[in-house]
C-alpha positions as CSV (number, residue, x, y, z in Angstrom):
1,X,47.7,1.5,46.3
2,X,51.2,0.4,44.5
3,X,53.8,2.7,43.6
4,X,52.5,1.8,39.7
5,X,49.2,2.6,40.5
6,X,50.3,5.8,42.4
7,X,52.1,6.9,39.3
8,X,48.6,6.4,37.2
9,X,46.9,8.6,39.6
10,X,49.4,11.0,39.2
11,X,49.6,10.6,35.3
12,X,46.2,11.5,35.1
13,X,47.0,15.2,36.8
14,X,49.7,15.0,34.3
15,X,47.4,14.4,31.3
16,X,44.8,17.0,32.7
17,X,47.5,19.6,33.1
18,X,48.4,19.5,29.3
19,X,44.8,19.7,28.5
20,X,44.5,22.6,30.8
21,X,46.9,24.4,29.1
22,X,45.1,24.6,25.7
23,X,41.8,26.2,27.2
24,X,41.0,30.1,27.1
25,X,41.9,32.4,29.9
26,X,38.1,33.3,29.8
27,X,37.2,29.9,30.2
28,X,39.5,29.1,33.3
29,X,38.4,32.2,34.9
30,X,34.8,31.5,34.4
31,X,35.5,28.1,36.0
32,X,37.0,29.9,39.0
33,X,33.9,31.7,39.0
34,X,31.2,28.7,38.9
35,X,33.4,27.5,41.5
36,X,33.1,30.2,43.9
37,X,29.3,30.6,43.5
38,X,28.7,26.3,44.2
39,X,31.1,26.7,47.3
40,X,28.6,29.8,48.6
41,X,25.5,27.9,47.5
42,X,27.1,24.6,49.6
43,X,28.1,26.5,52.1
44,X,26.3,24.7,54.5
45,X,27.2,21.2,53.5
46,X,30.8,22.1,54.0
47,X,30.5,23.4,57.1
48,X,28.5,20.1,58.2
49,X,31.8,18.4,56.9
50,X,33.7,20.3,59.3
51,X,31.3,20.0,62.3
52,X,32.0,16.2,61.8
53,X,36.1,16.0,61.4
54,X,36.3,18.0,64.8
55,X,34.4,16.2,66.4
56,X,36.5,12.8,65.4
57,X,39.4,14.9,66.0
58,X,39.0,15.5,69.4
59,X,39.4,12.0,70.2
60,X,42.3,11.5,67.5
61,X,44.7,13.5,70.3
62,X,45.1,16.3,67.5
63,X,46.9,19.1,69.3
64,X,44.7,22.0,70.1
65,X,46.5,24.1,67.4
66,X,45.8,22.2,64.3
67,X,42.4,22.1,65.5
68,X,42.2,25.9,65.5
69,X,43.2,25.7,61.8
70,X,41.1,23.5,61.1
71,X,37.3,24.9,62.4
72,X,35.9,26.2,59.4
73,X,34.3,29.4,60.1
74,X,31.4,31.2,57.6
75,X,33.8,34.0,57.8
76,X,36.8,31.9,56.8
77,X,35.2,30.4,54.1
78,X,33.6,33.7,52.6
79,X,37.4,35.0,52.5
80,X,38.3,31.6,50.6
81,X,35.2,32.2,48.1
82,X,36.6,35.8,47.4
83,X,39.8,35.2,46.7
84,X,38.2,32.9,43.8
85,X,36.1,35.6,42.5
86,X,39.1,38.0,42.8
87,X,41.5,35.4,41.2
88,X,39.2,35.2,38.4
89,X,39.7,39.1,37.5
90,X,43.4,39.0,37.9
91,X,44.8,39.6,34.4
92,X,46.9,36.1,32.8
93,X,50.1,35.7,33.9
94,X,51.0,33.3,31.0
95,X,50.5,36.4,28.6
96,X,53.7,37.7,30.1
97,X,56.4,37.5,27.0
98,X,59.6,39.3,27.0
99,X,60.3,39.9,22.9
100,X,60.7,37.4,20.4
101,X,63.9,35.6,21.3
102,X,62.9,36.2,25.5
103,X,61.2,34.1,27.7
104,X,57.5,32.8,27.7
105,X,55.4,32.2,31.3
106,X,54.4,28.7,31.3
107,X,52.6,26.5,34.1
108,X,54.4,24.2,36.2
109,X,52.0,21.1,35.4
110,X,51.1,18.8,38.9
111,X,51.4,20.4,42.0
112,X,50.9,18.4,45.2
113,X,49.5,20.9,48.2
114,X,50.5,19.0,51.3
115,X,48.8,20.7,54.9
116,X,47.4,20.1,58.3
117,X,44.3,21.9,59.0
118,X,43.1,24.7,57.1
119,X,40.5,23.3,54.4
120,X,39.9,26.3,52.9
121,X,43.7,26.5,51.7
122,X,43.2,23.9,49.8
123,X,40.4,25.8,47.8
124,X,42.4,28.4,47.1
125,X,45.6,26.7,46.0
126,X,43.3,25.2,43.8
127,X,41.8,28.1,42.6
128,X,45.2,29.4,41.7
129,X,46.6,26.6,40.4
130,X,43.9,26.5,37.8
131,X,44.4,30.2,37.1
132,X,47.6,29.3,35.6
133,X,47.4,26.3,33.8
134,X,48.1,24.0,37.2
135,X,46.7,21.0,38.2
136,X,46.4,20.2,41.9
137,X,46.2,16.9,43.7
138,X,45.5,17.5,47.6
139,X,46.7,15.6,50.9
140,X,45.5,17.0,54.1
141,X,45.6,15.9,57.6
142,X,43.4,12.8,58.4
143,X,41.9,15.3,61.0
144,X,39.9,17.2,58.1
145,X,39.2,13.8,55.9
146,X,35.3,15.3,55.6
147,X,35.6,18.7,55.1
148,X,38.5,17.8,51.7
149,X,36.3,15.6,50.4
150,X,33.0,17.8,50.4
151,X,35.3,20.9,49.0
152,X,36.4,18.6,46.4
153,X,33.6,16.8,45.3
154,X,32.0,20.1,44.7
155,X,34.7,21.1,42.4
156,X,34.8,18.0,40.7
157,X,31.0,18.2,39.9
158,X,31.9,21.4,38.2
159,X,34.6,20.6,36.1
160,X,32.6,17.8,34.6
161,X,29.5,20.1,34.4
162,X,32.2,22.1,32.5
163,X,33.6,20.0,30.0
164,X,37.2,20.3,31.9
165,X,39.4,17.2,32.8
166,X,38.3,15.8,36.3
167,X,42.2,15.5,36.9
168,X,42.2,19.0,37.3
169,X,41.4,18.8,41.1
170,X,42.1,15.7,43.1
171,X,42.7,14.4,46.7
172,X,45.5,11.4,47.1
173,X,43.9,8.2,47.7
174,X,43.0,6.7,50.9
175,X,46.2,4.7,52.4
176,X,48.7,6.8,50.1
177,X,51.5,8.0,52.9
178,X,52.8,11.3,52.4
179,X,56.3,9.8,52.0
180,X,55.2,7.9,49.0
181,X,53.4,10.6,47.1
182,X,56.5,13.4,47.4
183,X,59.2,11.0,45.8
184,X,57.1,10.8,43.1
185,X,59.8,12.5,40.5
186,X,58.2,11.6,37.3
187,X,54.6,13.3,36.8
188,X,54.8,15.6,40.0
189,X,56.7,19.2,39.6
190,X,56.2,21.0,42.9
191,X,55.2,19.8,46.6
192,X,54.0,22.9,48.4
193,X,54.3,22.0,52.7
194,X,52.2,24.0,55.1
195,X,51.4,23.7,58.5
196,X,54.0,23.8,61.8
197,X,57.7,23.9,61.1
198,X,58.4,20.4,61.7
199,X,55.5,18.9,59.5
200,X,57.0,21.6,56.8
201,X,60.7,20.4,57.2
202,X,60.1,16.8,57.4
203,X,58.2,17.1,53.9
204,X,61.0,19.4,52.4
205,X,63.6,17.0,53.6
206,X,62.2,14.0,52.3
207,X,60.5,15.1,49.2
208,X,62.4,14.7,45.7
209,X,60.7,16.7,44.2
210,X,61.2,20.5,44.1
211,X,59.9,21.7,47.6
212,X,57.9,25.4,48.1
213,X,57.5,25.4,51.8
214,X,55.5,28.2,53.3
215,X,56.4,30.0,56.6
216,X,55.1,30.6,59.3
217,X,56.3,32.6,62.8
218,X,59.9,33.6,64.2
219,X,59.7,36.1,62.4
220,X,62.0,39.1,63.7
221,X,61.6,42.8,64.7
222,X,64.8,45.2,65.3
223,X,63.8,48.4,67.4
224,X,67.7,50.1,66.7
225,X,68.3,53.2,68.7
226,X,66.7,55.2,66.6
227,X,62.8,53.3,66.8
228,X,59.7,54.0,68.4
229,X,58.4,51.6,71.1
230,X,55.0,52.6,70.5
231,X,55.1,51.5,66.8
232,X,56.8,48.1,67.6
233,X,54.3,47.6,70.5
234,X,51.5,48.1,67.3
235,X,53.2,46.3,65.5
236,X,53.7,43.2,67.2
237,X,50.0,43.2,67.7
238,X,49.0,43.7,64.7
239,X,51.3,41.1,63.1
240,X,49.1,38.6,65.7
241,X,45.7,39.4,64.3
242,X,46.0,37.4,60.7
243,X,42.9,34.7,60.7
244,X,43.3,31.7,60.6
245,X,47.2,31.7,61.0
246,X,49.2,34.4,61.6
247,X,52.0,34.0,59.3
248,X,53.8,37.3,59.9
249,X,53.5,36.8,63.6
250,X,56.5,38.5,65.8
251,X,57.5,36.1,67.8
252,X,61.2,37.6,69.0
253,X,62.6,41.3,69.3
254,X,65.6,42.3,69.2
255,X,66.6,45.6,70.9
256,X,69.3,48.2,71.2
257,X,71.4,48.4,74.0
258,X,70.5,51.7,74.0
259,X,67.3,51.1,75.4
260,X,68.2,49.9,78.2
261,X,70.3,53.2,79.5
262,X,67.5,55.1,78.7
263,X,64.9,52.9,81.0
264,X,67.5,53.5,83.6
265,X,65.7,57.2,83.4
266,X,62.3,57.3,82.1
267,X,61.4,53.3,83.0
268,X,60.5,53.1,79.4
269,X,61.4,49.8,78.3
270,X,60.0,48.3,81.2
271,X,56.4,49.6,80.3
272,X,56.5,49.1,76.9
273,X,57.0,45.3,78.1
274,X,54.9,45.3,80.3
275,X,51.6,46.9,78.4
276,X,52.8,44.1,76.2
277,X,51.8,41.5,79.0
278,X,48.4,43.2,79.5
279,X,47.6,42.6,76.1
280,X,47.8,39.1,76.9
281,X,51.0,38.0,75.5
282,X,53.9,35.7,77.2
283,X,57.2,37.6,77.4
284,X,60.4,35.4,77.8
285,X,64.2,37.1,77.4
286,X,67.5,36.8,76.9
287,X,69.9,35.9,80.4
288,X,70.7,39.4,80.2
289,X,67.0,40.6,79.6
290,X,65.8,38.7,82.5
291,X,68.5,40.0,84.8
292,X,67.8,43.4,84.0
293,X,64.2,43.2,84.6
294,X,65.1,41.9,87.8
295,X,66.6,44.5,88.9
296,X,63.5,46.6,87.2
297,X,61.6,45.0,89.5
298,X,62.8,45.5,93.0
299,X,63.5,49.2,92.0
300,X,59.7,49.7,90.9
301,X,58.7,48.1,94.3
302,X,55.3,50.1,95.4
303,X,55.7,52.3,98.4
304,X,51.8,52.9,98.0
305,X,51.2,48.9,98.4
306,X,54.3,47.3,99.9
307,X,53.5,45.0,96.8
308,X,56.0,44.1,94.5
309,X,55.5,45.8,90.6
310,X,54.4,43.1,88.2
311,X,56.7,40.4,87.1
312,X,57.9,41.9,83.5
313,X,59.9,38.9,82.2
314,X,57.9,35.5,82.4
315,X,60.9,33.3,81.9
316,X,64.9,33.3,80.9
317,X,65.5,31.6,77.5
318,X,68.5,29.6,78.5
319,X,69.1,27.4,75.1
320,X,70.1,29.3,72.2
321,X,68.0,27.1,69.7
322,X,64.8,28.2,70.9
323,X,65.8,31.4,69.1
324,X,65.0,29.5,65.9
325,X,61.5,27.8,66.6
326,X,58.9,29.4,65.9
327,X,56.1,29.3,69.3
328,X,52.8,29.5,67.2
329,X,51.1,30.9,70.2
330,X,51.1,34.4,72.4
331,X,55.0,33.9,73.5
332,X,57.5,36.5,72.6
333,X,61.1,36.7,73.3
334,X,63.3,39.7,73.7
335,X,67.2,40.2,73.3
336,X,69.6,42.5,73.7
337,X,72.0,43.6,71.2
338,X,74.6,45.9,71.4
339,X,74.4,47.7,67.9
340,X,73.0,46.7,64.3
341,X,75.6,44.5,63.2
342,X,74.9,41.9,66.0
343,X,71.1,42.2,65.3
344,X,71.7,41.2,61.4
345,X,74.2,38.3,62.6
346,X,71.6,37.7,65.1
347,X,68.6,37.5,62.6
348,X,70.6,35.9,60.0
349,X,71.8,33.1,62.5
350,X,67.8,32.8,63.4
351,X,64.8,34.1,61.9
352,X,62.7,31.7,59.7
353,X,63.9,34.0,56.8
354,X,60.1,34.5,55.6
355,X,59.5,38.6,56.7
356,X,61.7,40.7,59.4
357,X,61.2,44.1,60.5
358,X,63.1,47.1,60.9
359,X,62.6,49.9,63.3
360,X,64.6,53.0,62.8
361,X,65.6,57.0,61.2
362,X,68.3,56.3,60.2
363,X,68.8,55.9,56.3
364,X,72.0,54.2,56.3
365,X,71.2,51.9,59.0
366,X,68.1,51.0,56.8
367,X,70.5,50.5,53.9
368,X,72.7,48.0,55.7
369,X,69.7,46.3,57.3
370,X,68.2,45.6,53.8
371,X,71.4,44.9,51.7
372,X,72.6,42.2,54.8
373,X,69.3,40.6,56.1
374,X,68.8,36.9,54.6
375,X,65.0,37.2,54.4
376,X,62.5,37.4,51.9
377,X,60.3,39.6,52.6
378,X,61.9,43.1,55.0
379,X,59.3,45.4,56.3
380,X,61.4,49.1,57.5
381,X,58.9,51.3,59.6
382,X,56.0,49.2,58.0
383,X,53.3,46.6,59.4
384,X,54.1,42.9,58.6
385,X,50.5,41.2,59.3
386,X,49.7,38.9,56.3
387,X,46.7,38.6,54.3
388,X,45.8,36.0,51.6
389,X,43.6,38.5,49.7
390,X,44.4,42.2,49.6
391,X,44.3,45.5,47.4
392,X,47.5,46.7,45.9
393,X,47.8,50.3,45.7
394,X,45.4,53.0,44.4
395,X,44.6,50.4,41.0
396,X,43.0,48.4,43.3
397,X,44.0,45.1,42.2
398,X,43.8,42.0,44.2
399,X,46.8,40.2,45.1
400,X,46.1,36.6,46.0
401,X,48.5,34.5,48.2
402,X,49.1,30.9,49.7
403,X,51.7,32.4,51.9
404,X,55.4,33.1,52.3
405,X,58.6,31.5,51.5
406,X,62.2,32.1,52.7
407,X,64.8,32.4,50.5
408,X,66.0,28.7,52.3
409,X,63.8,27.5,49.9
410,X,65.4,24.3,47.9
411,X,65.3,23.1,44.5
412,X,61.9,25.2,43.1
413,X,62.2,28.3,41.0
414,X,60.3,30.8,42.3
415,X,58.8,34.2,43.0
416,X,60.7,35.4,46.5
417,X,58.7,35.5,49.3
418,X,54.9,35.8,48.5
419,X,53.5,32.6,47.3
420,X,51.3,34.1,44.4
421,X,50.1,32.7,41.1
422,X,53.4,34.4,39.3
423,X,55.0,31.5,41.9
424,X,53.3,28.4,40.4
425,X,54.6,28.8,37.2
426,X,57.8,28.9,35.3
427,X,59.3,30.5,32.1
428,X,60.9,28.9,28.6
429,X,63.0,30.8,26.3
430,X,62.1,30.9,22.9
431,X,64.4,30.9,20.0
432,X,63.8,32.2,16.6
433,X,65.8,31.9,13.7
434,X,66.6,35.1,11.8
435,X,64.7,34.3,9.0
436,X,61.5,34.6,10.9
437,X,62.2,38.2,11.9
C-alpha cells in the first residue's frame, strides 16, 4: 500500500468518525449490544481462529509469553463479551457539560490500537471506542492474523446490518508496517501501544502521533516500618492472579531497614521470603539482601538434618537497570532501604510509574508517600490486582478499562492512570456571547 493510499484508508475512519458522532447514545449502545450477542453466538468460529494462529505461531519462534496472551480461552472471551454488555449501560460520557461558557466532552476521532497477543483487547477497545464517538482501526501481531480477522469481520457484518459506517471498525492492511501507520499525523489522533515494554516504547518513541501506552509490571510495593508482612505477602499474590496479563503485578519490594534488626530476633523476614518461594515465585535481591540471607542461611542450618535451611535468595541483582524492567513472569526482587525517603527516590528513579503500593500506620508517612510518588495510580494498605471489568462501590456500576497509564505518558491528554472510555475522548470550550444568555 502507498503512503497515499494509507492516508485513504485512514480518511475513511476519519469520515466514519464524524458520522459516528451524529448518531444517538441509544443507538451506539444498542450496537454494542448486537455486538456482544454475535461474538457469543460465534463463539466457536473465533475460537477456531485461535486454534489456528497458535498453531502457525509455534513455528514463527513467538516467545512463549505472547503466546500465553494470545490463547483465546471461552472464559477470556466471555469476560470480553461482558464488558460490551456492561459498556452499553454505562451512562454517556459526551453528556458531560460544565455550564454555558465551560467545556463540552467530545470524541477523539481515529484511534489506532496497536498490540501483541490478546485478541480479545481489541474487542473491547473497540467496544469503547464506539461508546464514545471513536473509531478504531486495529494492528495486531502477525501471530493472531486469524483470530483479528474473524473478531472483525463479525463486527463489520453488524455495523452494515446496522446502517452504521463500515469505517467504524477496521484492521490495517496486509503489508502496512507499524512504522508507517503511527506517523500518520493527518487523519489519526491517538496510537494506544500494549504488549511488553519494549514493543510499547519503540511505538511511543517513533509514533507522531499522540501516544497512550499502557503498563504493565515493575510495579512497586514499600513495606515501611510500620507494615505487615502478611498483607504484602497477600498482596504480592494477589497482584499476580489478573487473566490474561497481570498488569498490577509486584514485581520489586522495597523494605525497611528495620526489618532486618527485627529478623535478627524473630527470623521473620526470612520466612516471609521464603513462604514466598513455596508459592512458586523467583526471589532475586539487592547486594545487601543477598548477603544478609547468607548469613540467614548458615545460622538456620538444621541440627535435626545436618541439611542446610533452603536457599532464600535465588540470585544477587548486580546491575542497577534491571530495577526498571519489568520481568513479566514469577521473579521478584527485594531491596533494602534505610527509611522512606530513599524508597520514594528509589521508586521514583524506577517503577514503571503505572500503580505502587504503600505499606504502613503511619498517617504522615502516607501523606509524604502520596504527595512525592511519580505514579498514577498509589494503592496505601490496599490490593493493586487489575481488572478490565469491575463494580464501583455500593451503585454498582461497571467500570470498564484497557489498562493503565503512567503519568510518563507523552503528548495525549488524558484521564491519569486507568485507561477508561472518559480517556478516549477530549473536551472543547464553548463560548457564548452575552446576548445569548
Amino acid at each position: 500500500m502507498s503512503p497515499e493510499d494509507l492516508t485513504g484508508f485512514i480518511y475513511k475512519s476519519h469520515a466514519a468518525a464524524l458520522q459516528l458522532m451524529q448518531i444517538s447514545t441509544r443507538d451506539r449502545d444498542s450496537l454494542l449490544l448486537e455486538i456482544a450477542n454475535s461474538i457469543k453466538k460465534h463463539k466457536n468460529a473465533i475460537l477456531e481462529a485461535n486454534t489456528l494462529d497458535l498453531e502457525a505461531s509455534r513455528d514463527m519462534a513467538v516467545p512463549e509469553l505472547v503466546l500465553e496472551w494470545l490463547k483465546l480461552t471461552p472464559e477470556r472471551l466471555n469476560n470480553a463479551i461482558e464488558c460490551l454488555t456492561q459498556l452499553a449501560n454505562l451512562p454517556d460520557p459526551l453528556t458531560l457539560h460544565v455550564g454555558i461558557n465551560g467545556y463540552q466532552r467530545v470524541p477523539l476521532g481515529v484511534v489506532a490500537f496497536i498490540y501483541e497477543g490478546f485478541p480479545q483487547l481489541g474487542l473491547i477497545a473497540a467496544g469503547m471506542c464506539l461508546k464514545v464517538g471513536n473509531t478504531i482501526i486495529l494492528k495486531g501481531g502477525n501471530e493472531g492474523t486469524n483470530t483479528q480477522e474473524a473478531i472483525a469481520a463479525i463486527v463489520q457484518e453488524i455495523l452494515i446490518a446496522r446502517n452504521f459506517p463500515e469505517a467504524c471498525m477496521s484492521c490495517v492492511p496486509k503489508g502496512v508496517t507499524l512504522k508507517e501507520l503511527i506517523v500518520q499525523e493527518k487523519y489519526l489522533r491517538l496510537v494506544i501501544p500494549y504488549g511488553r515494554p519494549s514493543f510499547v516504547q519503540q511505538v511511543s518513541k517513533q509514533a507522531t502521533v499522540s501516544a497512550l501506552p499502557i503498563s504493565m509490571g515493575n510495579c512497586y510495593l514499600y513495606l515501611s516500618a510500620s507494615g505487615k508482612l502478611d498483607f504484602a505477602r497477600e498482596i504480592i499474590l494477589n497482584s499476580r492472579k489478573g487473566d490474561p496479563d497481570a498488569v498490577n503485578a509486584i514485581e520489586k519490594v522495597v523494605v525497611h531497614r528495620s526489618w532486618l534488626d527485627r529478623s535478627l530476633i524473630d527470623r521473620s523476614l526470612g520466612e516471609w521470603i521464603s513462604n514466598l518461594r513455596k508459592q512458586g515465585l523467583v526471589v532475586r535481591g539487592c547486594a545487601e539482601t543477598t548477603a544478609y540471607f547468607r548469613q540467614f542461611l548458615e545460622e538456620s542450618h538444621s541440627e535435626e538434618t545436618d541439611k542446610p535451611s533452603q536457599i532464600l535468595i535465588d540470585q544477587s541483582i548486580e546491575s542497577e537497570d534491571i530495577w526498571g524492567q519489568a520481568y513479566l513472569d514469577e521473579t521478584i526482587a527485594i531491596k533494602i532501604v534505610n527509611d522512606t525517603e530513599e524508597a520514594i527516590a528509589w521508586i521514583n528513579q524506577y517503577s514503571s510509574g503505572h500503580a505502587d503500593v504503600l505499606l504502613t500506620d503511619s498517617l504522615s508517612e502516607r501523606d509524604r508517600f502520596v504527595s512525592r510518588v511519580n505514579s498514577s495510580t498509589i494503592f496505601v494498605n490496599a490490593h493493586s490486582r487489575f481488572s478490565r471489568c469491575f463494580k464501583l462501590g455500593d451503585s454498582g456500576n461497571a467500570k470498564i478499562a484497557l489498562g493503565m497509564s503512567s503519568l510518563k505518558t507523552r503528548g495525549a491528554s488524558r484521564y491519569p492512570g486507568l485507561i477508561d472510555i472518559y480517556a478516549l475522548t477530549t473536551t472543547k470550550q464553548v463560548l457564548t456571547n452575552s446576548w445569548m444568555q
